[in-house]
C-alpha positions as CSV (number, residue, x, y, z in Angstrom):
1,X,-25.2,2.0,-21.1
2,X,-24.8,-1.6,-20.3
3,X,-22.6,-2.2,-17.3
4,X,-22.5,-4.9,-14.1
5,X,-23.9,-3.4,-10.9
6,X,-23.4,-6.2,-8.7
7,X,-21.5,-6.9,-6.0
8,X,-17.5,-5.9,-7.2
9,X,-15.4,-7.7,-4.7
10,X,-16.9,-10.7,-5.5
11,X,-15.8,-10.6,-9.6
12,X,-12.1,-10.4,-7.9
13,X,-13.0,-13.4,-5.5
14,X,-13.4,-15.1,-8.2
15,X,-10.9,-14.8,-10.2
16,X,-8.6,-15.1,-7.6
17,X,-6.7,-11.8,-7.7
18,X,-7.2,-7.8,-7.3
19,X,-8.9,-6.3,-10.2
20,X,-8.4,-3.5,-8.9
21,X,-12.2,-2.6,-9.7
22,X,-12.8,-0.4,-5.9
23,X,-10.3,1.9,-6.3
24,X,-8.4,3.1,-3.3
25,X,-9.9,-0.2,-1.1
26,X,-8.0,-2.5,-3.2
27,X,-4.8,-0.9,-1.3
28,X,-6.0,-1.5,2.2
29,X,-6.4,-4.6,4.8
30,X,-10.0,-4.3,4.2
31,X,-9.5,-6.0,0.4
32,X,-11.9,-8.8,0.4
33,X,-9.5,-10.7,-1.7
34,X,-6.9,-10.3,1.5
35,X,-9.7,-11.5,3.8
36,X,-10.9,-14.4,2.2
37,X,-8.7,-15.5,-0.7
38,X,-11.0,-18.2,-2.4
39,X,-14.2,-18.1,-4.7
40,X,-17.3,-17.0,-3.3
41,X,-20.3,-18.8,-2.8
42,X,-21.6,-22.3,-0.6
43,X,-18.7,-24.3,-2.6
44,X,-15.8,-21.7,-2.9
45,X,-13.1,-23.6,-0.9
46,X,-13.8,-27.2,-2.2
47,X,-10.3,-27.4,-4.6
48,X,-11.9,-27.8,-8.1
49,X,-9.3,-29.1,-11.0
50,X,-10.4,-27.0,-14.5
51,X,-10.7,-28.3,-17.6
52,X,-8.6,-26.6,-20.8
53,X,-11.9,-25.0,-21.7
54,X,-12.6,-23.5,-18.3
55,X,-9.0,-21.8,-18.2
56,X,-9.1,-20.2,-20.7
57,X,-13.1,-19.4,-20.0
58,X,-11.4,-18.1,-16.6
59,X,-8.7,-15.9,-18.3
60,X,-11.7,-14.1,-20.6
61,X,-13.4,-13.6,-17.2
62,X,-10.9,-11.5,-15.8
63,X,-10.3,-9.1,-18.5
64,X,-13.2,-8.3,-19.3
65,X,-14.2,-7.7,-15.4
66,X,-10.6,-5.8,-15.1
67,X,-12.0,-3.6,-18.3
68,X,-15.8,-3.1,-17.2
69,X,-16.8,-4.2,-20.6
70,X,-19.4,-7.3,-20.7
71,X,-19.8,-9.9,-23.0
72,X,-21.3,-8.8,-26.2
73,X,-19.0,-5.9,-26.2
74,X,-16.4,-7.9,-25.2
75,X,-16.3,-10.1,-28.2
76,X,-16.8,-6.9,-30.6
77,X,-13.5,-5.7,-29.6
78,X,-12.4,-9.8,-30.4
79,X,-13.8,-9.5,-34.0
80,X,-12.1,-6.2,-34.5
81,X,-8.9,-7.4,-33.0
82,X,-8.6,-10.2,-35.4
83,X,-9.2,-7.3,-38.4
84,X,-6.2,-5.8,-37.5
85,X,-2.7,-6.8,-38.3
86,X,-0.5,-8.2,-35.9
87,X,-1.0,-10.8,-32.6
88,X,-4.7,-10.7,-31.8
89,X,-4.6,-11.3,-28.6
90,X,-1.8,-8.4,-28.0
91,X,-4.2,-5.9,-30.4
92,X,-7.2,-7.1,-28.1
93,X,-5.4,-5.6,-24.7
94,X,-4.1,-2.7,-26.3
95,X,-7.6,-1.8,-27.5
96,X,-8.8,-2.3,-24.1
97,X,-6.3,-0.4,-22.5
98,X,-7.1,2.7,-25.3
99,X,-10.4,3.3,-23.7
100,X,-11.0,6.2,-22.3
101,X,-12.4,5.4,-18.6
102,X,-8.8,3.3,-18.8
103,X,-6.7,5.8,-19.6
104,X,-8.5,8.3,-17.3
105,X,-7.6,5.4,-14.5
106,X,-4.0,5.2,-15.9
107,X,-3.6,8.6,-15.9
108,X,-4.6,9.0,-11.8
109,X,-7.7,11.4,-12.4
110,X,-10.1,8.1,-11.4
111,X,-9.4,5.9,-9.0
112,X,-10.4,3.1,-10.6
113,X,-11.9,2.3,-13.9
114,X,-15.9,2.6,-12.9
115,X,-15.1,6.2,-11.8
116,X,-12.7,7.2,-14.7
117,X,-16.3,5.9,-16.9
118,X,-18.7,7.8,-14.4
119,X,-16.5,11.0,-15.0
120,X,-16.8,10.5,-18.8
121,X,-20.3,10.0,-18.6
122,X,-20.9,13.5,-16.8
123,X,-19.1,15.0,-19.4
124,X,-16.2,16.4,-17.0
125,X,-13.3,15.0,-19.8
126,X,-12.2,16.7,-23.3
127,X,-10.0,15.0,-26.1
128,X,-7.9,17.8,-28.2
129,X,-10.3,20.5,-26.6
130,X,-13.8,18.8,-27.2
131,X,-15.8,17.0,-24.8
132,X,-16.5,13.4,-24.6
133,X,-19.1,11.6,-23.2
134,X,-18.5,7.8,-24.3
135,X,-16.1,5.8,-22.1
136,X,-15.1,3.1,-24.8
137,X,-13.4,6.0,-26.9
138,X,-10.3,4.9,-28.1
139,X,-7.6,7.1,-28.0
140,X,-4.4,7.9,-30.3
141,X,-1.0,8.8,-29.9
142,X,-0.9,12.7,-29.9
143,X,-4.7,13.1,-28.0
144,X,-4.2,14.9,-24.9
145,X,-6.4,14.4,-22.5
146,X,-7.7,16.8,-19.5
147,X,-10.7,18.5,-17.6
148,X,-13.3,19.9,-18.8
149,X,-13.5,23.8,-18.5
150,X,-16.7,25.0,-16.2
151,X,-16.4,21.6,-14.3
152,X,-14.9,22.8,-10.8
153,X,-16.7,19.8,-9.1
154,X,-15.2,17.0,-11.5
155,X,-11.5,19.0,-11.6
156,X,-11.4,19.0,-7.7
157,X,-12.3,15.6,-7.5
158,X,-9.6,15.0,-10.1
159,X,-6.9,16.7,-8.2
160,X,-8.1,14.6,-4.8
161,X,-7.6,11.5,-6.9
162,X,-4.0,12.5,-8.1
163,X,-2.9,13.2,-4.5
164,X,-5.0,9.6,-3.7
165,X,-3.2,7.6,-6.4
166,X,0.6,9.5,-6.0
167,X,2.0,6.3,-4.9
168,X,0.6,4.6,-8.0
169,X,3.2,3.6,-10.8
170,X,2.6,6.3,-13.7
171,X,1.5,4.7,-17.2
172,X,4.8,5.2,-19.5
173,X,2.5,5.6,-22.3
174,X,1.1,9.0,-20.9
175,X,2.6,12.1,-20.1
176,X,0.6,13.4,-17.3
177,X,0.8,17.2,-15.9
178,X,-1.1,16.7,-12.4
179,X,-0.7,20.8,-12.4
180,X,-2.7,21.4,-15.6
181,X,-5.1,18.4,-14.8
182,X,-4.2,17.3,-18.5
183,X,-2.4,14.1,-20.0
184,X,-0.9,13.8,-23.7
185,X,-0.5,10.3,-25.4
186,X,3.0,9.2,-26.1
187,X,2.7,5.8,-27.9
188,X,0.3,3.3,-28.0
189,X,0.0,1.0,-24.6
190,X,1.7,-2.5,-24.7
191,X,0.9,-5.5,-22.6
192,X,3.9,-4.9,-20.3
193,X,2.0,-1.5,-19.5
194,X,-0.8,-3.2,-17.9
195,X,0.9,-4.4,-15.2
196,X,-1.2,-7.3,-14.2
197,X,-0.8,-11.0,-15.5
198,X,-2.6,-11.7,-18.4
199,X,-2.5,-14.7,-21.1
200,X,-4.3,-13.9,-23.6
201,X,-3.5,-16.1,-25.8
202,X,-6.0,-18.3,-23.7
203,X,-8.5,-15.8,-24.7
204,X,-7.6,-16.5,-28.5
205,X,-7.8,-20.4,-27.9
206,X,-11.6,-20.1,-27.0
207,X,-12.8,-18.3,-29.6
208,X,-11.1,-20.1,-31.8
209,X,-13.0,-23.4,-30.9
């Protein structure tokens, strides 16, 4: 499985704002993005005026860094978003915020989207009572999501993260009982759900060119 291993604090340097990719630390003073708010690197404070093209190279940046996903995956989810009827950029986010690790994150069980992926991967989650191991499954309306049975380790490490992320709004698009370590689908996720500013119509404009 294909994922960035590099430094994480530095993707949100980048782009200028919390992706919320370290969990819990994102919260705190010790934020890098609190610290030093500008771009890493020799050059990061020298002000640097972006072309059209680098905007909205910018804007794909961040959602895909904010998802975990990288390019070539990334632009799958693109070509499948244009198949489907509707705005493409609004059936982009909503597949991105159907993934599994997400809703795992949305839900409180992870506290953040890497560890919502890493708890996939070790086989600790079920969907309608079968386990699932692959993080970009896409959920529908009706799946209810919760621990896997025989996984003590992964369900108290759940519970820790619900009492961790209590102060976290809730996603309105899931129904989560923090008692039975178990979430249900409502409706489908829409981009005021994701709570974070995102144009992606930019994200349209470049692949467009």
């Amino acid at each position: 499985m294909a994922r960035y291993t590099g430094p994480a604090c530095r993707l949100c340097r980048r782009e200028g704002m919390k992706l919320f990719i370290k969990g819990t630390k994102c919260f705190t003073p010790k934020c890098p993005v609190e610290k030093r708010a500008f771009p890493p690197g020799q050059h990061g404070q020298l002000r640097v005026k972006l072309s059209d093209y680098g905007i909205q190279l910018r804007e794909k940046q961040k959602v895909k860094r904010i998802y975990g996903v990288l390019e070539r995956q990334f632009s799958r989810y693109f070509g499948l978003a244009q198949k489907e009827k509707g705005v493409t950029g609004q059936q982009l986010l909503e597949m991105l915020e159907s993934r599994l690790d997400n809703v795992m994150y949305r839900m409180g069980f992870a506290t953040s989207r890497d560890e919502g992926r890493l708890l996939v991967r070790h086989r600790a989650v079920t969907v309608n009572g079968k386990r699932v191991d692959i993080p970009s499954y896409t959920v529908k309306v009706g799946d209810v999501i919760s621990a896997a049975p025989k996984r003590e380790g992964q369900a108290a490490r759940m519970k820790d993260n619900l009492e961790r992320t209590k102060d976290r709004p809730p996603a309105a698009w899931i129904q989560v009982d923090a008692a039975q370590l178990k979430g249900v689908i409502t409706r489908l996720p829409q981009k005021d759900d994701i709570g974070m500013a995102i144009q992606e119509q930019l994200i349209v404009e470049l692949y467009s060119k």
